[in-house]
C-alpha positions in Angstrom: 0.0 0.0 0.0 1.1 3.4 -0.7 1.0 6.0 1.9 1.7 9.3 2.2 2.1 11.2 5.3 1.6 14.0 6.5 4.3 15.3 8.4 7.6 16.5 7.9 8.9 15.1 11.4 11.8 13.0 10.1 11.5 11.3 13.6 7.5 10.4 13.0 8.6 9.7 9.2 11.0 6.5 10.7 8.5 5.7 12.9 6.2 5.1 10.6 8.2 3.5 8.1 9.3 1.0 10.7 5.8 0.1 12.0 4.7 0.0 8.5 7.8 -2.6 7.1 5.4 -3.8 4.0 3.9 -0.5 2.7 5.7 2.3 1.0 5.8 5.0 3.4 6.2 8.3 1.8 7.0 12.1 3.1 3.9 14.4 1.5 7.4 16.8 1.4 8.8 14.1 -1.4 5.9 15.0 -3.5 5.0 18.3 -2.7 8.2 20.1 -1.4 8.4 22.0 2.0 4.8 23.8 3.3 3.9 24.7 6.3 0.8 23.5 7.4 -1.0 25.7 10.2 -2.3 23.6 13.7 -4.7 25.9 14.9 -6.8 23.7 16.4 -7.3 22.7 20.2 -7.0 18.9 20.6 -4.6 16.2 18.8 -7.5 14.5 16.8 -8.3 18.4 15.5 -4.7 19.6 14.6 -4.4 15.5 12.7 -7.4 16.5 10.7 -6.5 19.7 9.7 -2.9 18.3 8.2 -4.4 14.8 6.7 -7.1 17.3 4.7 -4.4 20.2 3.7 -2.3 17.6 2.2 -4.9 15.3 0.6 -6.4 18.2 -1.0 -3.1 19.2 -2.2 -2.5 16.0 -4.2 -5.6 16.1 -5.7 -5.8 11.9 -6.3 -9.2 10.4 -4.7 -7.5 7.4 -4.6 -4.2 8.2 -2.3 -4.2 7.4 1.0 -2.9 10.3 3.5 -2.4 9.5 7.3 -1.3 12.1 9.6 0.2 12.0 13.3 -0.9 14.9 15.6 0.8 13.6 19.0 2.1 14.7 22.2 2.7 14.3 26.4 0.3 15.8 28.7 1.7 16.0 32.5 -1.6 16.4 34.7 0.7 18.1 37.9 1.6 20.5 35.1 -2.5 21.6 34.1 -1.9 18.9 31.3 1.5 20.7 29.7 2.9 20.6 27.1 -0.3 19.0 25.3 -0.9 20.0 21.8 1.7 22.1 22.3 4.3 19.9 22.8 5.9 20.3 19.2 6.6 24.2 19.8 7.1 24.0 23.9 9.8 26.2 24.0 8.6 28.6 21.2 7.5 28.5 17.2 11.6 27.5 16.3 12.1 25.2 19.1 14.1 21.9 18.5 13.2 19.2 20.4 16.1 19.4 23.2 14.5 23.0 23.9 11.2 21.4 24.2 12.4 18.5 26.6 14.8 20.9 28.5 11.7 23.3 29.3 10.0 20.7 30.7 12.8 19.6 32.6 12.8 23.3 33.6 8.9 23.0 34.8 9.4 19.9 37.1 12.5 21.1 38.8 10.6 24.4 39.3 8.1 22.4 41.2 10.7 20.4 42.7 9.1 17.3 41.0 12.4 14.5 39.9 9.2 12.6 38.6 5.7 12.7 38.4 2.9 10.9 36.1 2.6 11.4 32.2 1.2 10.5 29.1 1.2 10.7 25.7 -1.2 10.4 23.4 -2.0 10.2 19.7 -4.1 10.7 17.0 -3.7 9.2 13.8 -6.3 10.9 10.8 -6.7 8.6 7.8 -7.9 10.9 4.5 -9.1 8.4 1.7 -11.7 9.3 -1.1 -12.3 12.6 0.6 -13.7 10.9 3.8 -12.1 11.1 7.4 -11.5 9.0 10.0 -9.5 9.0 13.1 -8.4 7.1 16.1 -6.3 7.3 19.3 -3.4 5.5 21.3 -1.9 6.7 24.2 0.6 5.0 26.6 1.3 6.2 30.4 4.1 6.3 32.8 5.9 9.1 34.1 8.2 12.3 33.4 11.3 12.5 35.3 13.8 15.6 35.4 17.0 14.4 33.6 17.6 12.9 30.6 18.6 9.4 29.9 19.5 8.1 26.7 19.7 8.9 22.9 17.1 6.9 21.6 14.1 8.0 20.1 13.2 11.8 20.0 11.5 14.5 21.5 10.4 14.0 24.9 11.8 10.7 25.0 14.9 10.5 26.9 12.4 12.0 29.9 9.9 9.8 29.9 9.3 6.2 31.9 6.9 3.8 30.7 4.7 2.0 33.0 6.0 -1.5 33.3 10.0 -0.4 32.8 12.8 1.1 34.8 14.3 2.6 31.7 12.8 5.7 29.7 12.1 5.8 25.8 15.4 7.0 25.0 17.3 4.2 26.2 14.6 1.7 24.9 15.5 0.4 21.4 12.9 1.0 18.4 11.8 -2.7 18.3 10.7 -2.7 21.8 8.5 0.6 21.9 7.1 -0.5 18.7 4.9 -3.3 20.5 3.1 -0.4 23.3 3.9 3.3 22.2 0.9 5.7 22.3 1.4 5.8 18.2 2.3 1.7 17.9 -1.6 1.9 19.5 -3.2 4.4 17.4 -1.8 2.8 14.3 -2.8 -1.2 15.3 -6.2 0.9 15.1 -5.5 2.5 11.6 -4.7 -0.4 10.0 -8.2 -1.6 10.9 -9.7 1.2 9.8 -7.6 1.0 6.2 -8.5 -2.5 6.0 -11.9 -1.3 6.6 -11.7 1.0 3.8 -9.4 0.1 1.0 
């Protein structure tokens, strides 16, 4: 099957070409060059919509399959930061080490070393001009360091529940069997099956 997604988050793009081994897995960016794509909406499943629909309209081919990501971590002590927000944390040009060092930042304001987390994610599936979405999330906890170089964004912060070690010291083949987007996309794949 071929897929195009819709993202330019060369992290999500692995990710997705690693939980998808048998499809061909293709950057919208590869087809349609670099665009930005405004998130202006208020949840995960809203900002996934608005980037599965920008793109599909773009290609302007009924019969392509687009699949967008809209993901994050939500810490409850924190009024549910960074949330929808956690791509742009630490401001509009932010990398992900500012983004994972604010939050550090934000616990070890609050004197938390750890406290509960999660992630969730949304995955939006645009085929013949109709939408469908559905959701994954995976808990654990945030702690105030980071450990590892595996994985990206917030993962060399975050513990899973059931390990002593967090994502970023956790090896691809492992997180693929319970991340928040491993979920969501055991999910898609019914959905596709549904549909195609």
């Amino acid at each position: 099957m071929k897929i195009i997604l819709a993202t330019g988050n060369k992290g999500k793009i692995k990710e997705f070409k690693n939980l998808l081994p048998d499809d061909e897995v293709i950057a919208f960016s590869e087809l349609l060059g670099d665009m930005e794509i405004i998130e202006d909406a208020n949840t995960f499943q809203g900002n996934a919509v608005i980037k599965a629909q920008t793109i599909y309209k773009k290609l302007n081919d009924e019969n392509v399959v687009v699949i967008s990501d809209d993901s994050g971590i939500s810490v409850p002590t924190l009024n549910g930061e960074p949330g929808i927000y956690s791509a742009r944390y630490a401001g509009v040009d932010a990398t992900d080490k500012d983004n994972l060092h604010k939050l550090i930042d934000e616990l070890n304001k609050k004197d938390l070393q750890q406290t509960p987390a999660f992630y969730t994610a949304c995955i939006a599936i645009v085929y013949q001009d109709q939408t469908y979405t559905v959701h994954g999330w995976m808990h654990g906890k945030v702690i105030n360091k980071e450990m590892g170089d595996q994985g990206f964004g917030y993962d060399p912060m975050f513990i899973p529940n059931g390990f002593d070690k967090t994502l970023g010291e956790l090896s691809q083949d492992i997180k693929k069997e319970f991340s928040h987007r491993s979920a969501a996309l055991k999910l898609a794949l019914r959905v596709l099956k549904v549909i195609l």
